[in-house]
C-alpha positions as CSV (number, residue, x, y, z in Angstrom):
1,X,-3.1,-9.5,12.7
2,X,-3.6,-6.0,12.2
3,X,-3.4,-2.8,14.2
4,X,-3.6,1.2,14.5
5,X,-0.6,2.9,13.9
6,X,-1.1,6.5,13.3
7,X,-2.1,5.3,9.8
8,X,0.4,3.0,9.3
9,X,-0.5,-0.6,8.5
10,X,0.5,-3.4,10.4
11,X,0.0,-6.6,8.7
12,X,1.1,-10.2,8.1
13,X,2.9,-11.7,5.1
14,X,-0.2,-10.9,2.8
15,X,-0.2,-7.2,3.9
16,X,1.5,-6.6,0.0
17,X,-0.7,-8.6,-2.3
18,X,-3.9,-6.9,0.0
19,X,-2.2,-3.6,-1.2
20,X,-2.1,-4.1,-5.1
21,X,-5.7,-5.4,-4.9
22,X,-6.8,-2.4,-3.0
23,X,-5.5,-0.4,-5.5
24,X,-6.8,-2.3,-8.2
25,X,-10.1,-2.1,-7.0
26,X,-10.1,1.6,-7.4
27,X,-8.4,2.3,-10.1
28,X,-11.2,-0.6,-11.8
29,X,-13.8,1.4,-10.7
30,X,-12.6,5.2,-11.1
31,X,-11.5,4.6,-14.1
32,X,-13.9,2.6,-16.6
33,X,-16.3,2.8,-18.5
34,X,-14.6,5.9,-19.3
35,X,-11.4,6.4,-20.3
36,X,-11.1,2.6,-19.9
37,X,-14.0,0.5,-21.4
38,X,-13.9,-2.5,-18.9
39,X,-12.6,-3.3,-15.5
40,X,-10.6,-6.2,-16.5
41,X,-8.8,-4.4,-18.6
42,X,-6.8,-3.1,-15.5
43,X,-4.3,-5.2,-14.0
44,X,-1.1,-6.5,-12.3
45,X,1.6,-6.9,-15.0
46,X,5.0,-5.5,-16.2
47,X,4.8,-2.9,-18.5
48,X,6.0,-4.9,-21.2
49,X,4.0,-8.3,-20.5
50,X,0.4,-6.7,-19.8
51,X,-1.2,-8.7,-22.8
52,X,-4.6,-7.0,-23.1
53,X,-3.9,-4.8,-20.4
54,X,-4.8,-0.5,-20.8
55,X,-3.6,0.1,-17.5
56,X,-0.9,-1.9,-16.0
57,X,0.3,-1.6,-12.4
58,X,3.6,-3.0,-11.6
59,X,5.3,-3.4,-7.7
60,X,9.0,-2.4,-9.1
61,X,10.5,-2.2,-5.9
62,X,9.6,-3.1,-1.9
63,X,11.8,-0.7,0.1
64,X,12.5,-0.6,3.7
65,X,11.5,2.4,5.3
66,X,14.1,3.6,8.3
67,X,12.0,6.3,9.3
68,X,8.9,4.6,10.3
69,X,10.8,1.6,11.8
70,X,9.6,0.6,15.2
71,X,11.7,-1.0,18.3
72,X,9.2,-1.6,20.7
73,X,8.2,-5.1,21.3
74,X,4.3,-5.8,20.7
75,X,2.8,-7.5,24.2
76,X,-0.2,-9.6,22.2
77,X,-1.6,-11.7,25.4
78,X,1.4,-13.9,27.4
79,X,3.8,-13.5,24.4
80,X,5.8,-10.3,23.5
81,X,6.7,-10.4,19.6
82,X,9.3,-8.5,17.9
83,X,9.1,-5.6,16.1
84,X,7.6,-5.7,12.4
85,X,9.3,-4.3,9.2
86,X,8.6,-1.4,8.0
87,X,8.5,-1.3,4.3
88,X,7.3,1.6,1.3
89,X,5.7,-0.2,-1.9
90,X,7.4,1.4,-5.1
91,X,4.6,1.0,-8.1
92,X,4.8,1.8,-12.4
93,X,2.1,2.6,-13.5
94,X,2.0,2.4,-17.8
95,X,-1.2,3.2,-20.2
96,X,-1.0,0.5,-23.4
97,X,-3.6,1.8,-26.6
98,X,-4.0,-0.9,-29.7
99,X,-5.6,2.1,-31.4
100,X,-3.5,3.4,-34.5
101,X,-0.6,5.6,-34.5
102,X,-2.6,9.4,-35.0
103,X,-4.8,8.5,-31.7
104,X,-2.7,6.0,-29.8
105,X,-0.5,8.6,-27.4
106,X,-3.2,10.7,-26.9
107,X,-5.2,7.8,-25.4
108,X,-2.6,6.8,-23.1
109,X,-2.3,10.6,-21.8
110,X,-5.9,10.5,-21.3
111,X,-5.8,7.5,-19.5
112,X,-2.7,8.9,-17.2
113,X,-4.4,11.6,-16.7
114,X,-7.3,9.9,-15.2
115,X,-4.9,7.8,-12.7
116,X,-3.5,10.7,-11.4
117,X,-6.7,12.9,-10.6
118,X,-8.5,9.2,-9.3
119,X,-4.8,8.8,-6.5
120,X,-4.5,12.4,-5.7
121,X,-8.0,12.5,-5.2
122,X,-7.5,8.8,-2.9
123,X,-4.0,10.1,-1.1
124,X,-5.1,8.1,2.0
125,X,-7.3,5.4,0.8
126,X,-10.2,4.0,2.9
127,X,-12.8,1.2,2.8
128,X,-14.6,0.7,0.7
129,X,-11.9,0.4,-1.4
130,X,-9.4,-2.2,1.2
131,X,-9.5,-5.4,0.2
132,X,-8.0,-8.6,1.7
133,X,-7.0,-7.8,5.6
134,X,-7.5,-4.5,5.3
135,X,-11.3,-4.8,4.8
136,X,-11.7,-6.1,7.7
137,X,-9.8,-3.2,10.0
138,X,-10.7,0.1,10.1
139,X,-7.3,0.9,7.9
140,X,-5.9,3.3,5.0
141,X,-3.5,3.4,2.8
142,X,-1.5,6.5,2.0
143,X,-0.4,7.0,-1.6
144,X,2.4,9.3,-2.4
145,X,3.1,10.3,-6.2
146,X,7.1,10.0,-6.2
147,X,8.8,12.7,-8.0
148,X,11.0,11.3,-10.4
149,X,12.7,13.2,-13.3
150,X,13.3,11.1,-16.7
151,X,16.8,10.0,-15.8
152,X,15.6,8.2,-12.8
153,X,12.1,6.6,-14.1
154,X,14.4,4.9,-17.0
155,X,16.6,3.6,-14.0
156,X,13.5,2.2,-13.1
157,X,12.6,0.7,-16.3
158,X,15.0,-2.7,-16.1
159,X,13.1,-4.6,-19.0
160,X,15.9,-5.1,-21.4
161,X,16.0,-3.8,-24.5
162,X,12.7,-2.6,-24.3
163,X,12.4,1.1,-24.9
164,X,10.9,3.5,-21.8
165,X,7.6,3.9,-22.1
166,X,5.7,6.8,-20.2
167,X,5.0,5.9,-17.2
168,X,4.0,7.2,-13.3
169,X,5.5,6.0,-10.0
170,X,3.7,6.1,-6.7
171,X,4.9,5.1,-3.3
172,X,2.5,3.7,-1.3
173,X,3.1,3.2,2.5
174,X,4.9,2.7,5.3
175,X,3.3,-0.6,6.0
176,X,4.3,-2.8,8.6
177,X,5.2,-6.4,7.6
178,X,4.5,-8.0,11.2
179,X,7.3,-10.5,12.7
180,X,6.7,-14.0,13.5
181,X,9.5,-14.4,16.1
182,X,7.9,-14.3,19.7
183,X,8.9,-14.9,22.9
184,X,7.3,-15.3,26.5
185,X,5.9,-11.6,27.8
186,X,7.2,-11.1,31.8
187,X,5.2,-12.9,34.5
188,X,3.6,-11.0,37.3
189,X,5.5,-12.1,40.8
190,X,3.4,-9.8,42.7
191,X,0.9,-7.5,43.2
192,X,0.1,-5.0,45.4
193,X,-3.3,-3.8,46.6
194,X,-3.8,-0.4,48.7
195,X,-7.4,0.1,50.6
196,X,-8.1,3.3,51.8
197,X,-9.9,3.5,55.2
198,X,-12.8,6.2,54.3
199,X,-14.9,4.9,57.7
200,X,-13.1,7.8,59.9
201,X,-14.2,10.6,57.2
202,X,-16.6,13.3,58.4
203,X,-16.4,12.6,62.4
């Protein structure tokens, strides 16, 4: 179930994967034919296990987010359910070129380059680009580029041995994971009706 919140998402446990997807969705269409040749090409995958992949975007880290936690309990009907977790989705974003060493870095920074003009363009990100849940509410997603120096994307880049590889990292969120613990709302033990008497008016 799903809900306004000033922007915010409020969603149930598939609220995530309904993120990547929407993301995938328009980064596959901004960004091919050109500078990616084909949609598929675009994917879900760790840097360093994208197979075919150009672009790869990987969910490094699901972070709660204090600020935009809620304590109010939702009334939904005769029930009253907790409050849902508020959470920011941290994302890598890596290009990957099989082309030979003189043209290969210059076609990842032309493919990064492209990612970041298609999300700053997309900050809050509407249908038609939602997929999952969020194509069927009247939702967005705000995307945030984080910024990260060198020292702390390599913190980020827990593969191993593998070297870093250039990469970008966007925050995207708050959403709101909803809670499944409910309990009964209050009952009504009375109700109080006041009639006004308008028959004396005018005399």
């Amino acid at each position: 179930m799903f809900g306004k919140g000033g922007g915010t998402l409020i969603g149930g446990y598939t609220v995530i994967a309904d993120v990547g997807s929407s993301l995938l969705k328009l980064l596959r269409e901004q960004l091919s034919p050109d500078p990616v040749p084909r949609p598929d090409l675009i994917g879900m995958a760790s840097p360093v296990d994208k197979g075919d992949f150009v672009l790869s975007l990987y969910l490094c880290s699901i972070r709660e987010n204090g600020e935009a936690r809620r304590n109010e309990m939702q009334a939904q009907g005769g029930i009253l359910r907790y409050p849902p977790l508020a959470v920011d989705l941290h994302y890598i974003l890596t290009a990957h070129s099989t082309a030979d060493l003189h043209t290969r870095t210059l076609d990842e920074h032309r493919v990064l380059g492209k990612v970041m003009q298609v999300l700053y363009d997309n900050s809050v990100l509407r249908s038609p680009y939602l997929e999952g849940s969020l194509a069927e509410n009247n939702e967005e997603l705000r995307i945030t580029a984080e910024n990260f120096n060198t020292e702390q994307l390599t913190q980020l880049w827990q593969f191993g041995d593998n070297p870093y590889k250039l990469s970008l990292a966007y925050r995207v969120g708050p959403v709101l994971l909803e809670s499944n613990r409910v309990k009964p709302g209050p009952r009504v033990l009375e109700r109080k009706i006041t009639l006004r008497d308008k028959g004396g008016e005018g005399s």
